[in-house]
Structure formats: C-alpha cells, structure tokens
C-alpha positions as a Markdown table, in Angstrom:
| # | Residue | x | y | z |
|---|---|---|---|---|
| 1 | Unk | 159.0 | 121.0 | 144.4 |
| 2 | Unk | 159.3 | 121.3 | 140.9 |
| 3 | Unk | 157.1 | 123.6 | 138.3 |
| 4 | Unk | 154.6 | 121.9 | 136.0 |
| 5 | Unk | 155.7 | 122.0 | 132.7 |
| 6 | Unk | 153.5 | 124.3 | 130.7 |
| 7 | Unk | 150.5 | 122.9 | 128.9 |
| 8 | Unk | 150.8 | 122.8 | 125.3 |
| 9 | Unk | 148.6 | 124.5 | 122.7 |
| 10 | Unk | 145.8 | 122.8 | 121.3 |
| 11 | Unk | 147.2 | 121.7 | 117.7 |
| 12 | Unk | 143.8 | 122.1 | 114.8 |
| 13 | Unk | 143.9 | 118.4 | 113.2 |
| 14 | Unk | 143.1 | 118.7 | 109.5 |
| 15 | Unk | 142.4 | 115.8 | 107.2 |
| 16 | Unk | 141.0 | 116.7 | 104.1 |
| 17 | Unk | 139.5 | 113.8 | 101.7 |
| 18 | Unk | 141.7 | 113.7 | 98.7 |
| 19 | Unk | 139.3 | 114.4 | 95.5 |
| 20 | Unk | 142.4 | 113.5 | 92.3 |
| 21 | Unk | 143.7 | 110.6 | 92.0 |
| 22 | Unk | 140.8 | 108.8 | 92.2 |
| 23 | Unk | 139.7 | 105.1 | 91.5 |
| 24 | Unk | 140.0 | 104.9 | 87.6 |
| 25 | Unk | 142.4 | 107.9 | 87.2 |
| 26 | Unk | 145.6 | 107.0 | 85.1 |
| 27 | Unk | 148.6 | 108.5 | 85.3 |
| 28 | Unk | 152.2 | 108.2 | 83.0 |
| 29 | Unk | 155.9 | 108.9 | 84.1 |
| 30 | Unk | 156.7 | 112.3 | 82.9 |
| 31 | Unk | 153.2 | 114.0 | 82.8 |
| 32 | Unk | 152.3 | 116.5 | 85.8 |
| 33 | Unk | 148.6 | 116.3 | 87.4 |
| 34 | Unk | 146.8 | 118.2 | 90.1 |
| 35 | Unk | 146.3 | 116.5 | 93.3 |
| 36 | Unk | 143.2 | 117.9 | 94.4 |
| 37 | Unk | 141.4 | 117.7 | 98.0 |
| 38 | Unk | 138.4 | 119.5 | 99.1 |
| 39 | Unk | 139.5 | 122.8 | 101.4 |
| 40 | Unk | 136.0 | 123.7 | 101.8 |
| 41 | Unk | 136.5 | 123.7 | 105.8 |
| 42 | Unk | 140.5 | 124.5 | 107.0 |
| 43 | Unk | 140.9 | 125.3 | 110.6 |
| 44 | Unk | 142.1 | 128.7 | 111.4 |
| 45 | Unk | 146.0 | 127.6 | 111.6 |
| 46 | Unk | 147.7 | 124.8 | 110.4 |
| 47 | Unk | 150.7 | 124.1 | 112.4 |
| 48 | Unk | 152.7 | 121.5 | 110.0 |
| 49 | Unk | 154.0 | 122.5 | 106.6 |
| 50 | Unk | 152.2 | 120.3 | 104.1 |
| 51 | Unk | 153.4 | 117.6 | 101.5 |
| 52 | Unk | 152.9 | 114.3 | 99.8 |
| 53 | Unk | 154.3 | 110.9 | 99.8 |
| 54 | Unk | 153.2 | 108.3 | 97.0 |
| 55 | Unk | 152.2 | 105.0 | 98.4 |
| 56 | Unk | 152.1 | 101.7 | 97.1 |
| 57 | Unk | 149.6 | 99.2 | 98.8 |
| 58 | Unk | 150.0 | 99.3 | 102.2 |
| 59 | Unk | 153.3 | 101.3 | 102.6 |
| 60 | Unk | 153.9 | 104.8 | 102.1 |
| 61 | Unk | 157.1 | 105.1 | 99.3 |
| 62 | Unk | 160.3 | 107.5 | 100.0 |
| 63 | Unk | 158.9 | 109.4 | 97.0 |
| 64 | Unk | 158.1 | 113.1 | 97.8 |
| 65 | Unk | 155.8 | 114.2 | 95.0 |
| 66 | Unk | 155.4 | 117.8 | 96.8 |
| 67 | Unk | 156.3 | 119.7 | 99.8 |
| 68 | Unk | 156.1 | 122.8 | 101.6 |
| 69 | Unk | 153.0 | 124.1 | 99.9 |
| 70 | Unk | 150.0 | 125.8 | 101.5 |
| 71 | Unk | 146.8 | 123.3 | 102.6 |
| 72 | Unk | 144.3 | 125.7 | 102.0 |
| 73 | Unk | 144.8 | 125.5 | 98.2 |
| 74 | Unk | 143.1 | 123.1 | 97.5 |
| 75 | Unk | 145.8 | 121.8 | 94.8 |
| 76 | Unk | 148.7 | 121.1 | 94.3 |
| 77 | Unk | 150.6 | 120.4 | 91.1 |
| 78 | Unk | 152.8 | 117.1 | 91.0 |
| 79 | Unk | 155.3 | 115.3 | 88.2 |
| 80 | Unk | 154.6 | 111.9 | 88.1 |
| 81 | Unk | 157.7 | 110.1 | 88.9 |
| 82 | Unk | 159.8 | 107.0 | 86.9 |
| 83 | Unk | 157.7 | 104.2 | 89.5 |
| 84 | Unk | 157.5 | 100.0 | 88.1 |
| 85 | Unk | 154.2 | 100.4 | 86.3 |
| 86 | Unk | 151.5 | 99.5 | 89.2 |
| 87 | Unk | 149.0 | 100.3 | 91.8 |
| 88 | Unk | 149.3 | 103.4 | 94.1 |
| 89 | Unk | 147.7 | 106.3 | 96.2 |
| 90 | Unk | 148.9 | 109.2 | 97.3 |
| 91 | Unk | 149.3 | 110.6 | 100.9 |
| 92 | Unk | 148.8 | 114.5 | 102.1 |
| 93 | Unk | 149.8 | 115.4 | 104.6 |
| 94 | Unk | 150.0 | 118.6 | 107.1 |
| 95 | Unk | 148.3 | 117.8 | 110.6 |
| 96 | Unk | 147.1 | 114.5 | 110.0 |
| 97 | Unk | 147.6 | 111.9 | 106.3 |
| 98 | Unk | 145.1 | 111.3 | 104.5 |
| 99 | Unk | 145.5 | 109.4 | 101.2 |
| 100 | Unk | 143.6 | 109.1 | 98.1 |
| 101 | Unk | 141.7 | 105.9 | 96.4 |
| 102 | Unk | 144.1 | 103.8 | 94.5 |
| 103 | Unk | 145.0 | 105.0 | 90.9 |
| 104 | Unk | 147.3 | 103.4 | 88.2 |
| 105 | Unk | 150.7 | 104.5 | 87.2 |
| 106 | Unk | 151.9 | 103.7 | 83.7 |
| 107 | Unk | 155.3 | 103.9 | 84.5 |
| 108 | Unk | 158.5 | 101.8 | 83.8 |
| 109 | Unk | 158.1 | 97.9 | 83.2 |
| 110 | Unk | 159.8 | 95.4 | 84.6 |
C-alpha cells in the first residue's frame, strides 16, 4: 500500500485592488511613477515574491516594470518603459494578479 502524499499548506490568496494608474492617469517613456495598491489588509504570509507585468488590452506584455519587491508596501516605484504610444494597465502580482484600470502611455509613435 502506498503512503498518502502529505497535504499541502494552505497558501493566503492576496489580491489587492490597484489604486495608480487609474482611468485618466497619463504616463511618458522615461518618467518613473508609483504604482500604488491599497495594503490595508495583507494576510499574515505571502508565499510568492511579488512583481508587475504591463498589459495591453487583453494580454499581459513581456514587460517587467518591477519585481521582487515586498506586497505589503503598498508601492512600488516603476520607469515607464519605450511602449507604441497606447492603451494599457498594469498587473501585480504575488498570490493572485490583479491589474489596474486602463491608463495612457505617451510613448513612442508609430
């Protein structure tokens, strides 16, 4: 007979609603911003290192604004990247993605 596999630790899911960007915000290739999300209620442990993707409509871009940064902050400080001038959000992440309203990028025209 073989042993049960041992039951694995409840993970804490944490999904806090990003505050900055927002709908209206405008941002320009070369400036830095805060992204902001309200840490008003973190779990006790957070089991994924944290970091954020910039999205474009519906799909989530290869462009890593930050990583590795701690969830409970509350912030984070980001360089706005050279994007095509356009439409985009940004996704936390750490247990779970949550991503923000969708913000313009003055960026590089094409």
């Amino acid at each position: 007979m073989a042993a049960a596999a041992p039951a694995a630790a409840p993970r804490d899911v944490y999904s806090p609603p990003v505050l900055y960007p927002h709908a209206g915000t405008v941002w320009y290739t070369g400036q830095t911003h805060n992204v902001t999300w309200d840490n008003s209620s973190p779990p006790k442990s957070i089991s994924n290192r944290a970091f954020i993707l910039l999205r474009s409509g519906n799909y989530e871009t290869p462009v890593v604004l930050a990583h590795d940064f701690d969830l409970r902050a509350g912030r984070v400080e980001v360089a706005v990247p050279e994007v095509i001038t356009g439409t985009y959000s940004v996704v936390l992440f750490g247990d779970s993605g949550n991503w923000s309203q969708d913000f313009l990028i003055n960026g590089v025209d094409v």
